[in-house]
Every structure is written in C-alpha cells, then in structure tokens.
Backbone as CSV, one residue per row, in Angstrom:
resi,resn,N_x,N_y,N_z,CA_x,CA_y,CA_z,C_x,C_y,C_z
1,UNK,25.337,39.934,-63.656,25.749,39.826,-62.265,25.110,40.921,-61.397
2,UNK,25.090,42.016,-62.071,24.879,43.303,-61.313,22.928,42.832,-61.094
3,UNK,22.480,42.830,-62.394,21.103,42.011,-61.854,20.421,41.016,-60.924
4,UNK,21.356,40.280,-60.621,21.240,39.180,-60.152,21.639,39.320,-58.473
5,UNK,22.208,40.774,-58.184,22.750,41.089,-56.826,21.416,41.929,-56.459
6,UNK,20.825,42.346,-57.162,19.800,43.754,-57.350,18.670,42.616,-56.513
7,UNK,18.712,41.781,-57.026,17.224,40.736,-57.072,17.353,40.341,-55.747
8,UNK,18.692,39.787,-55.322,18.989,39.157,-54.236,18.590,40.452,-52.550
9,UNK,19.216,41.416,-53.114,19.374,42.250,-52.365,17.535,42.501,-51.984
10,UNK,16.785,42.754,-52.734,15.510,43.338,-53.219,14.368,42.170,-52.727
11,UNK,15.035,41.079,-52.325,14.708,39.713,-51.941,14.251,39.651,-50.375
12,UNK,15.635,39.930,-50.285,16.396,39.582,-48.926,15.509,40.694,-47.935
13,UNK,15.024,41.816,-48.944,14.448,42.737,-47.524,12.883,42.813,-47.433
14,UNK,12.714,42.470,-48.625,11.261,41.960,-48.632,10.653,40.788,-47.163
15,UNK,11.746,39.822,-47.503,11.925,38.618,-45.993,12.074,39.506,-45.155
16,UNK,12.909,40.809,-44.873,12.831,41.423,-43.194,11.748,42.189,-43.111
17,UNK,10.871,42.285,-44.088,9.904,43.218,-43.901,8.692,42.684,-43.394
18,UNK,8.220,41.299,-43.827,7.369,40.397,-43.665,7.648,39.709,-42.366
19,UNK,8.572,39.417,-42.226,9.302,38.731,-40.996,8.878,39.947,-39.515
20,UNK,9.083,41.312,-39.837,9.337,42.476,-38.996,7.541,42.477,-38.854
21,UNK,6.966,42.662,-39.762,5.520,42.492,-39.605,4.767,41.607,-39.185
22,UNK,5.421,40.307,-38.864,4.468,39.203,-38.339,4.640,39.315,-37.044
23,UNK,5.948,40.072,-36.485,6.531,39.705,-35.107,5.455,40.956,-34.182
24,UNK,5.005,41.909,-35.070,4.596,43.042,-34.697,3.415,42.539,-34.256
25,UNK,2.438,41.716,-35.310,1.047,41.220,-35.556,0.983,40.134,-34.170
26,UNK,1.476,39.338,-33.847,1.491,38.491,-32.684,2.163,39.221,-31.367
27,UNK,2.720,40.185,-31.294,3.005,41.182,-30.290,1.993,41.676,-29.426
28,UNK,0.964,41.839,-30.763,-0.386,42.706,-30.399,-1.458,41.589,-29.954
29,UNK,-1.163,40.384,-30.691,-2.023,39.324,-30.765,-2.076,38.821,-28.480
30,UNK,-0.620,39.148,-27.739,-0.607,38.365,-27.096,-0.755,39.563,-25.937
31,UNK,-1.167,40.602,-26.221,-1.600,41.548,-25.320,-2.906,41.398,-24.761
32,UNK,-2.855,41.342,-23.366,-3.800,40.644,-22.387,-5.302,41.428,-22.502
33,UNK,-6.403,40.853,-22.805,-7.672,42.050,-22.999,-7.978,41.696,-21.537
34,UNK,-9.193,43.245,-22.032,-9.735,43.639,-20.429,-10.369,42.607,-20.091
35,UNK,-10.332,42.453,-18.698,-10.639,41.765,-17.660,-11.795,42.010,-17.741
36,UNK,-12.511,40.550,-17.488,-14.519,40.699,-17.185,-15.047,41.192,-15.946
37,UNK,-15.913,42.076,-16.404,-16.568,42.812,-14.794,-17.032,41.698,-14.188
38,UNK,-16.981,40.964,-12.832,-18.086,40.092,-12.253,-19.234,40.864,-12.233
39,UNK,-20.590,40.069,-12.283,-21.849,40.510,-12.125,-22.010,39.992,-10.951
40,UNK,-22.164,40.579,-9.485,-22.500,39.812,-8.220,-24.161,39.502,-8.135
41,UNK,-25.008,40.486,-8.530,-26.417,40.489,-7.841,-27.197,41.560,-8.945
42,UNK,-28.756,40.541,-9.000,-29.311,41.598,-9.774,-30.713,41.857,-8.780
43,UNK,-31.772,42.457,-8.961,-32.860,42.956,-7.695,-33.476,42.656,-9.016
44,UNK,-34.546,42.222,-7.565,-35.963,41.819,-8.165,-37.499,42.492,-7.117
45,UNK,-38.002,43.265,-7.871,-38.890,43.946,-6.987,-40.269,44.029,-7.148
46,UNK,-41.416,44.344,-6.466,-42.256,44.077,-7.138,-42.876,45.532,-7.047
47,UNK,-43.408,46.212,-8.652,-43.780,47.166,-8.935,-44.922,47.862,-9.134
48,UNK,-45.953,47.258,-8.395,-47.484,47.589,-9.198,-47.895,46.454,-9.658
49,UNK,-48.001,47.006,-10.773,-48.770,46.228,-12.019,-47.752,45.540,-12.783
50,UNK,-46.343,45.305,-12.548,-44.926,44.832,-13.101,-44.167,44.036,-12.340
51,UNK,-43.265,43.277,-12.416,-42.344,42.931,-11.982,-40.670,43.096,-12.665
52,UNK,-40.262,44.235,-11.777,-39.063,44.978,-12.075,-37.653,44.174,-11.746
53,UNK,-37.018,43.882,-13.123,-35.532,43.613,-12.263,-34.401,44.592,-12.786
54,UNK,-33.542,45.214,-11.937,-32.493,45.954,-11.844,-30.922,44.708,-11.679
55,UNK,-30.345,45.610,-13.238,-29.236,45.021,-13.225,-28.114,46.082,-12.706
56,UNK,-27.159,46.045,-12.331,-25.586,47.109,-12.465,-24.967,47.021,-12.249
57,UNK,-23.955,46.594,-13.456,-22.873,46.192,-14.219,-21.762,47.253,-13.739
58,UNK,-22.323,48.568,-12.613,-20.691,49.256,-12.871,-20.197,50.300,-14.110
59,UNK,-20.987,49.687,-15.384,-20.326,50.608,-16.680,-21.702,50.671,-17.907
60,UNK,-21.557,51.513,-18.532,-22.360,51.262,-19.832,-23.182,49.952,-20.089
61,UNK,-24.443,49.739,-20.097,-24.761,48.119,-20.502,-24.775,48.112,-22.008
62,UNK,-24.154,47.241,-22.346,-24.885,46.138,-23.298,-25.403,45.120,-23.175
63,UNK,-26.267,44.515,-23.884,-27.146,43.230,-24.146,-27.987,43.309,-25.780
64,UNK,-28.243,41.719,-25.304,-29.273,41.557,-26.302,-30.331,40.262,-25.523
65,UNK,-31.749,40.679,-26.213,-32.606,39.728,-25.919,-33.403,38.898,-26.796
66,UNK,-33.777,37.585,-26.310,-34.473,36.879,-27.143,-35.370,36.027,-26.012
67,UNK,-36.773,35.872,-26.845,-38.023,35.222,-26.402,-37.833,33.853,-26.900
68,UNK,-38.845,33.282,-25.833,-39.037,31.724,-26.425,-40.585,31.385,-25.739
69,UNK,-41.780,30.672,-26.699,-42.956,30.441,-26.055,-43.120,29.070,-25.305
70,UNK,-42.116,28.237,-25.843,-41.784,27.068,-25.220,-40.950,26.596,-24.922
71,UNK,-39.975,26.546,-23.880,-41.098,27.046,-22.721,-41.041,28.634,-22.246
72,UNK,-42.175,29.052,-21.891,-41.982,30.837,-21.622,-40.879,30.956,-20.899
73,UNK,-39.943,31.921,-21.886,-39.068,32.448,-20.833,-38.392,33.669,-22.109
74,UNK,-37.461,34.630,-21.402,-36.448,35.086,-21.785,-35.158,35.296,-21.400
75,UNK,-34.563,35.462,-22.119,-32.929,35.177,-22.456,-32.712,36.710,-22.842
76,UNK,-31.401,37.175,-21.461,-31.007,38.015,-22.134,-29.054,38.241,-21.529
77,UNK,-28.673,38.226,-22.640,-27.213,37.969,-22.814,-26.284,39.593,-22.667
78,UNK,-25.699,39.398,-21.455,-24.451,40.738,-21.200,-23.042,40.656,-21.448
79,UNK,-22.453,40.839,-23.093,-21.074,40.356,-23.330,-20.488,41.531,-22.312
80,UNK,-19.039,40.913,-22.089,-18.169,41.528,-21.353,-18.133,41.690,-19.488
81,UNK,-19.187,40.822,-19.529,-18.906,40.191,-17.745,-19.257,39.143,-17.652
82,UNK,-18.819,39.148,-16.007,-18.638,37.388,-15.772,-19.670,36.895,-14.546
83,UNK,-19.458,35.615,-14.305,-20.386,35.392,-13.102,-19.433,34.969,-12.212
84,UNK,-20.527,36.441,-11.210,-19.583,36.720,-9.930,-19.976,35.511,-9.099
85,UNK,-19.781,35.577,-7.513,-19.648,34.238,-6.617,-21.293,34.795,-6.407
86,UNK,-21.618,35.847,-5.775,-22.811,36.239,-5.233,-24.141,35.873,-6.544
87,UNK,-23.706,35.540,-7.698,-24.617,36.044,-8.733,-25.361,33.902,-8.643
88,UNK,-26.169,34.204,-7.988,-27.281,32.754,-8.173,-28.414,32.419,-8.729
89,UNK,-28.949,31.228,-9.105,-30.658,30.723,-9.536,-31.225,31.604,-8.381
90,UNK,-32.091,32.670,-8.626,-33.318,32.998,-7.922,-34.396,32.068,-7.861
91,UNK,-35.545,31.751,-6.676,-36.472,31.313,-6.882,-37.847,32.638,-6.817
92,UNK,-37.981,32.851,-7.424,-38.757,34.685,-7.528,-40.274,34.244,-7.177
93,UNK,-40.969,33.776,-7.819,-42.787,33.332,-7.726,-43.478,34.893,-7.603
94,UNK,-43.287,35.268,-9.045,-43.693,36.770,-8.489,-44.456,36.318,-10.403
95,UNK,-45.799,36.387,-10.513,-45.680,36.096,-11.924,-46.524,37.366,-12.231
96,UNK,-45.577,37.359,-13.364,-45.246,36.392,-14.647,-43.889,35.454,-14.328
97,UNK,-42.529,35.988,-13.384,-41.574,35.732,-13.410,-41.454,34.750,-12.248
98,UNK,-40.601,33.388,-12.820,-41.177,32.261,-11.741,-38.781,32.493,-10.968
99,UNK,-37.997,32.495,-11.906,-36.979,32.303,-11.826,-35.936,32.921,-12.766
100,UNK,-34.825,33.295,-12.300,-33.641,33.475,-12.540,-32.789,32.718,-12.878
101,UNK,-31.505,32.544,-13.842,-31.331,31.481,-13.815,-29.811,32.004,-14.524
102,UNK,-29.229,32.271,-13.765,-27.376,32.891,-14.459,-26.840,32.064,-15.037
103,UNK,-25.799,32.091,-15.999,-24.795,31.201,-16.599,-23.805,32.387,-17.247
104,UNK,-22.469,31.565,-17.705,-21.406,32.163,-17.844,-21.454,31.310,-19.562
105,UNK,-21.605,32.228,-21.054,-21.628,31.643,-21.888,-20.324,31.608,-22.569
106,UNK,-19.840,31.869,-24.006,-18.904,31.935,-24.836,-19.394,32.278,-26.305
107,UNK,-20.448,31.816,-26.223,-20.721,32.331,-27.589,-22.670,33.363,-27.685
108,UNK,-22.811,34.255,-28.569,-22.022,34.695,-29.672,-20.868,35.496,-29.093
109,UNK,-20.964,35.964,-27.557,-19.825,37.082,-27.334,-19.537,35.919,-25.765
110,UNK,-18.429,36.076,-25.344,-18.321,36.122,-23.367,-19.073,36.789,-22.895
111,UNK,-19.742,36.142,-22.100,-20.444,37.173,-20.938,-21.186,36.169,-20.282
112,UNK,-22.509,37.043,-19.516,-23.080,36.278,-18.480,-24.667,36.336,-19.400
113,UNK,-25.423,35.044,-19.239,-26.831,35.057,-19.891,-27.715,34.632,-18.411
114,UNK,-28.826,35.868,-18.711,-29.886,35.448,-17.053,-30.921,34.568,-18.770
115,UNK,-31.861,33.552,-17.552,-32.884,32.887,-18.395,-33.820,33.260,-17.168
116,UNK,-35.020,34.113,-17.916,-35.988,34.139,-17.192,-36.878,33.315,-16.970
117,UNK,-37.454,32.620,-16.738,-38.685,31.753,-16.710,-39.914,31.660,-16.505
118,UNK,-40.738,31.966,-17.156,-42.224,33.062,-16.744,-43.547,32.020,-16.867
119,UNK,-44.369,32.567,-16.434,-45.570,31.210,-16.288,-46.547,31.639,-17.577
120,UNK,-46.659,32.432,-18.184,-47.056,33.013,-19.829,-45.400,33.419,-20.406
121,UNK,-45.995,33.120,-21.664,-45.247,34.346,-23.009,-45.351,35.515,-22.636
122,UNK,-44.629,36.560,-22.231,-44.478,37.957,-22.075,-43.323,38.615,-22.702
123,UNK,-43.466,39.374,-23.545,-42.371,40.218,-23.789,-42.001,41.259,-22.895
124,UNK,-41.005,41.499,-22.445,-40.502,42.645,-21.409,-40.540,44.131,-21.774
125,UNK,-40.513,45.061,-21.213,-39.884,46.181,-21.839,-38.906,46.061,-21.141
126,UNK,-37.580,46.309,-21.871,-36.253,47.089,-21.265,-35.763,47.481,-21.897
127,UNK,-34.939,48.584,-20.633,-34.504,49.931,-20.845,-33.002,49.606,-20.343
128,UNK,-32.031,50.992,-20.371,-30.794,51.035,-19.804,-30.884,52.866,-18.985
129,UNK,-30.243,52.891,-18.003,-30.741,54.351,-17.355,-29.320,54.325,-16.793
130,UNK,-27.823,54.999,-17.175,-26.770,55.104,-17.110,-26.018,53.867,-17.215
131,UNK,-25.832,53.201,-16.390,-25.208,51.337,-15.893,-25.893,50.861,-15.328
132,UNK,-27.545,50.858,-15.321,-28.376,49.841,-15.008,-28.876,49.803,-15.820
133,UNK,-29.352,48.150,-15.890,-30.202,47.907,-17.139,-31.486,47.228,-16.340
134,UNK,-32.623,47.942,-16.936,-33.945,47.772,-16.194,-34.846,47.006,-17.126
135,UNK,-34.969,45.661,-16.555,-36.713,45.299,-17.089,-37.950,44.551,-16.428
136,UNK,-38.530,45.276,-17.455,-40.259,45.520,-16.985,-41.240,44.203,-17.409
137,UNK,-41.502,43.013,-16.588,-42.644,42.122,-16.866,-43.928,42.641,-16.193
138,UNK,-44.893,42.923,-17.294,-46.404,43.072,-17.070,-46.843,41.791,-16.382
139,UNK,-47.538,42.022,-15.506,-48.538,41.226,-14.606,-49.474,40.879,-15.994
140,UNK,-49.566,39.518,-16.113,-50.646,39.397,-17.207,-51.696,38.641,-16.470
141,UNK,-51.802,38.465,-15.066,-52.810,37.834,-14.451,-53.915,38.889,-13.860
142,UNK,-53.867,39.940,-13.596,-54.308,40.918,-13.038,-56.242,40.742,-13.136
143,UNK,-56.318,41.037,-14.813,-57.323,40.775,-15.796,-58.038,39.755,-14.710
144,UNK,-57.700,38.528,-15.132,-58.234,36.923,-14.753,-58.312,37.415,-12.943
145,UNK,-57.824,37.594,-12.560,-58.350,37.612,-11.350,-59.524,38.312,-10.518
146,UNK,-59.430,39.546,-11.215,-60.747,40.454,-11.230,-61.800,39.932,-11.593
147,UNK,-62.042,39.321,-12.760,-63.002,38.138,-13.603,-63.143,37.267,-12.218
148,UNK,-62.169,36.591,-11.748,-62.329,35.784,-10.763,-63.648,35.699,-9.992
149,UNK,-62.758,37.176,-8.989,-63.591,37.688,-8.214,-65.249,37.422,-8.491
150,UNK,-65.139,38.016,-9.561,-66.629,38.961,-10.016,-67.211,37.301,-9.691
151,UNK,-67.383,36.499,-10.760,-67.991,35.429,-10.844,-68.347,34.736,-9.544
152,UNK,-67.045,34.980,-8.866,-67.144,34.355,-7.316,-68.368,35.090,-6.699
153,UNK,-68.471,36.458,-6.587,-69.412,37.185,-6.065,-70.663,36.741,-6.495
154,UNK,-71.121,36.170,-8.088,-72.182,35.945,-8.408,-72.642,35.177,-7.653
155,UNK,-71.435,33.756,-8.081,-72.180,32.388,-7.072,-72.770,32.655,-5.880
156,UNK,-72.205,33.010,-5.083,-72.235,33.357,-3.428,-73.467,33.616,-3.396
157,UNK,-73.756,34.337,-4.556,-75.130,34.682,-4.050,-75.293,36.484,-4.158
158,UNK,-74.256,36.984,-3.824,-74.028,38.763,-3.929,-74.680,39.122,-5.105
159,UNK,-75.036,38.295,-6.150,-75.228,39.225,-7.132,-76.956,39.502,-7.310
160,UNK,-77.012,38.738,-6.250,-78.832,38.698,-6.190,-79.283,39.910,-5.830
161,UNK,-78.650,40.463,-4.967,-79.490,41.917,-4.750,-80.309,42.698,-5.587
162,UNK,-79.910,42.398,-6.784,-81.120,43.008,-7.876,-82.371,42.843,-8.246
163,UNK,-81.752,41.524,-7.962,-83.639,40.434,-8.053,-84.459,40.717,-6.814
164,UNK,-83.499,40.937,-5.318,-84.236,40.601,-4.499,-85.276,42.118,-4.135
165,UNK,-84.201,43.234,-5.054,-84.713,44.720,-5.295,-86.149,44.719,-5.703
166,UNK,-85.533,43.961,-6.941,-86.841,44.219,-7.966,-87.927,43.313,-7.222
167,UNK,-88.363,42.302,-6.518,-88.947,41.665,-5.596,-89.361,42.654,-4.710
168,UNK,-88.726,43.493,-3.862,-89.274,44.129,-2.934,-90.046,45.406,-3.824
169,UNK,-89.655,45.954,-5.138,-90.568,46.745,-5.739,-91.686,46.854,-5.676
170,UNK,-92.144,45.146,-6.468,-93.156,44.394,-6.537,-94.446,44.748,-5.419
171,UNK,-93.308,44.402,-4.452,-94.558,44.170,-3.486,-94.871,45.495,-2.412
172,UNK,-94.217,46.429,-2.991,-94.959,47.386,-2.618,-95.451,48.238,-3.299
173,UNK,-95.336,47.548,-4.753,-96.331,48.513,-5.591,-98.073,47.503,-5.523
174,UNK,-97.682,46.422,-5.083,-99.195,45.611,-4.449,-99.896,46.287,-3.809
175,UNK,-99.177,46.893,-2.346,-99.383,47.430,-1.406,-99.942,48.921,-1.957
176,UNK,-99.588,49.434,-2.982,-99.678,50.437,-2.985,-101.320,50.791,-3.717
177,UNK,-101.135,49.522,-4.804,-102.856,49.490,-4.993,-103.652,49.413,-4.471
178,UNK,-103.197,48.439,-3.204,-104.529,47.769,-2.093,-104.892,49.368,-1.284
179,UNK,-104.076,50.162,-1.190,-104.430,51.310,-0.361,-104.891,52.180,-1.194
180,UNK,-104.936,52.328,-2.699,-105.618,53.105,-3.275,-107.119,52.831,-3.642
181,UNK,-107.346,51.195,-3.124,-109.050,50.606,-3.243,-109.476,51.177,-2.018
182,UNK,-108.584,51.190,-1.290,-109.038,51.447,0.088,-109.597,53.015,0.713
183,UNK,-108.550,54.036,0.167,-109.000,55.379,0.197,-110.049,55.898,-1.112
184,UNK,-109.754,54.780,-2.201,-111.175,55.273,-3.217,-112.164,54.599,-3.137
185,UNK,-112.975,53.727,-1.926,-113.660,53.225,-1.431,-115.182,54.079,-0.963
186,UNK,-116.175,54.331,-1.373,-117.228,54.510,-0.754,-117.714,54.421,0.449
187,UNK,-117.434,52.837,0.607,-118.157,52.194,1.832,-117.282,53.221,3.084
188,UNK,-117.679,52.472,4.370,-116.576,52.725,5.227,-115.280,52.080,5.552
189,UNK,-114.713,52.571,6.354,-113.603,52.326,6.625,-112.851,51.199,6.898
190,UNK,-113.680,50.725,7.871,-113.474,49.278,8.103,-114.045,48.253,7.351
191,UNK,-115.362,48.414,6.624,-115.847,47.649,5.789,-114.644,47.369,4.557
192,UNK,-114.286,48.795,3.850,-113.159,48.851,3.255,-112.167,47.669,3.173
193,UNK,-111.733,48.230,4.375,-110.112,47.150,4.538,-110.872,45.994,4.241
194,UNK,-111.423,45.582,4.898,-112.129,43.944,5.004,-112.418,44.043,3.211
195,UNK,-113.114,44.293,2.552,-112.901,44.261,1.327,-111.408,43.829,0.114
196,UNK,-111.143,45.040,0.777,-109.531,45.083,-0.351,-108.895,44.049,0.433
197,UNK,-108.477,43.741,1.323,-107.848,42.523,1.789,-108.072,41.088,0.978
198,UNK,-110.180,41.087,0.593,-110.035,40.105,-0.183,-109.790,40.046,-1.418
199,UNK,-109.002,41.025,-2.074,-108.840,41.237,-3.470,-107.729,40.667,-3.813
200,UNK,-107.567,39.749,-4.580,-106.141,39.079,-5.004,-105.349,40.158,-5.326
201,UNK,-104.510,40.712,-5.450,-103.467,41.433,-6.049,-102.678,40.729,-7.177
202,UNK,-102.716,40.754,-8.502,-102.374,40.245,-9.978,-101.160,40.333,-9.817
203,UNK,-100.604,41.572,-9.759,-99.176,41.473,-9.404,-97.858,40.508,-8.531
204,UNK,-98.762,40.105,-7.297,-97.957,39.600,-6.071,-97.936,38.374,-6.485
C-alpha cells in the first residue's frame, strides 16, 4: 500500500511538472517579436566609373547576395525589414544597372529582396559602412566605347593624317633633290632650272 501511494504521489507531480513546463514554453511561444523596420527608399547615383546604390536601414545591415547570368541580374535579400509605402520598381538606365525591383519575401528569412537587373553579368562589390549598405556596379561598357570612338575616328577619315604626312615627306624630299641638281650644276643658272625641271624625280 505504502508503495503504491509513493508511485501515485511520484506520478502525480511529474504531471505538474510537465504540465507547469508546457504552459511556460507557449507563454514564451506567444510573445510578440520585433516589429519589421520599413525600408522607404534606397539612392541610386552615378559614380565615375560605377554605379552606386546606398541602402539605410536605420540599424546594423544584414544581407545576403546571389548572381544570376540569365537573366543578368542580382538578388540581394535584407531579413528583418519590410517594404515601406515609399520603397518602389526604379526605372535606373544607368548601365550596367537597368532596374530596381523591391519585394517583401518569407523565405529563407522575412525581409525585403531588391532584384537588380543589369544589361551584362556583373558581380558587385558590397560593403556595409555603419547602417548603410553600399554597392558598387562597374561600368563594363566604358572599354567598348573608347574602341568605339577610335574606329569611328579611323573611318572618318582622321586617321589618315599619317599617310597624308608621310605623302607630304615625299615630296619634299623630291624637291629637295631637284635643288641639289640645281646648285651642283655647272651650267648656269637658268639653263640649270630648265634642266632639272626636266628630270623625272623616281621618288614622286
């Protein structure tokens, strides 16, 4: 009997203990988490040789990023905020970077994902510099356009000046013989000229 009260007893509090612990576990479970920062606005600027966008979140950033070559763009995901009213599709035309493109995700974390949209594959650099998070698209057209140029200049015709150099060399190193028949000439002077005048020049 005395066993059998032991068990009961030894039972019975085991149930308030488990019971006392679940009530605790869903207590905690239904405590409200922090509220998502809205993201209102991010800047887009143009830097040189880059195209800079400035994020700030207000607090510490996190993110993560990921590339895609088809179609060029990047993805980069800020758990723990939301999309504010101000936060819209940019139309940018600044390339590499054609557009902006906000959404409010759920997975892998809550938060807000920008999709960049770029007219090449570019990988970004970015950085974080207190509660902004900064990144850097290289101008990858820069190159090609200089090339452009150049070629353009050929056609036109600009690039002739060399030929038309070496042409005018020519013909005054003609000139320069005909006057050396002329002062190493015997005859006279005028007979001279009249001479070397009729001398073909090989060169010209």
């Amino acid at each position: 009997m005395m066993h059998t009260r032991f068990y009961r007893r030894a039972g019975l509090s085991l149930v308030l203990v488990l019971t006392l612990m679940l009530q605790v576990s869903l207590a905690a479970d239904s405590q409200p988490s922090e509220a998502a920062r809205p993201l209102e606005r991010i800047t887009v600027v143009d830097a040189g040789d880059r195209v800079r966008v400035e994020i700030d979140s207000g607090r510490a950033a996190a993110y993560s990023m990921s590339t895609s070559e088809a179609p060029a763009s990047v993805t980069v995901d800020l758990p723990g905020l939301s999309k504010g009213a101000g936060l819209q599709r940019m139309d940018v035309n600044k390339p590499p970077l054609l557009q902006v493109i906000p959404s409010e995700v759920l997975q892998p974390k809550p938060g807000v994902q920008l999709s960049f949209m770029l007219t090449a594959a570019v990988k970004p650099d970015i950085r974080t510099e207190g509660t902004r998070l900064i990144i850097d698209f290289q101008k990858v057209q820069a190159g090609a356009e200089i090339a452009g140029q150049a070629q353009g200049q050929s056609d036109n015709g600009t690039g002739g000046g060399v030929q038309k150099a070496a042409s005018s060399t020519e013909q005054s190193a003609g000139q320069a013989k005909i006057m050396s028949k002329v002062e190493g000439s015997s005859c006279g002077r005028f007979v001279a000229c009249r001479v070397s005048a009729q001398i073909p020049d090989s060169s010209s």
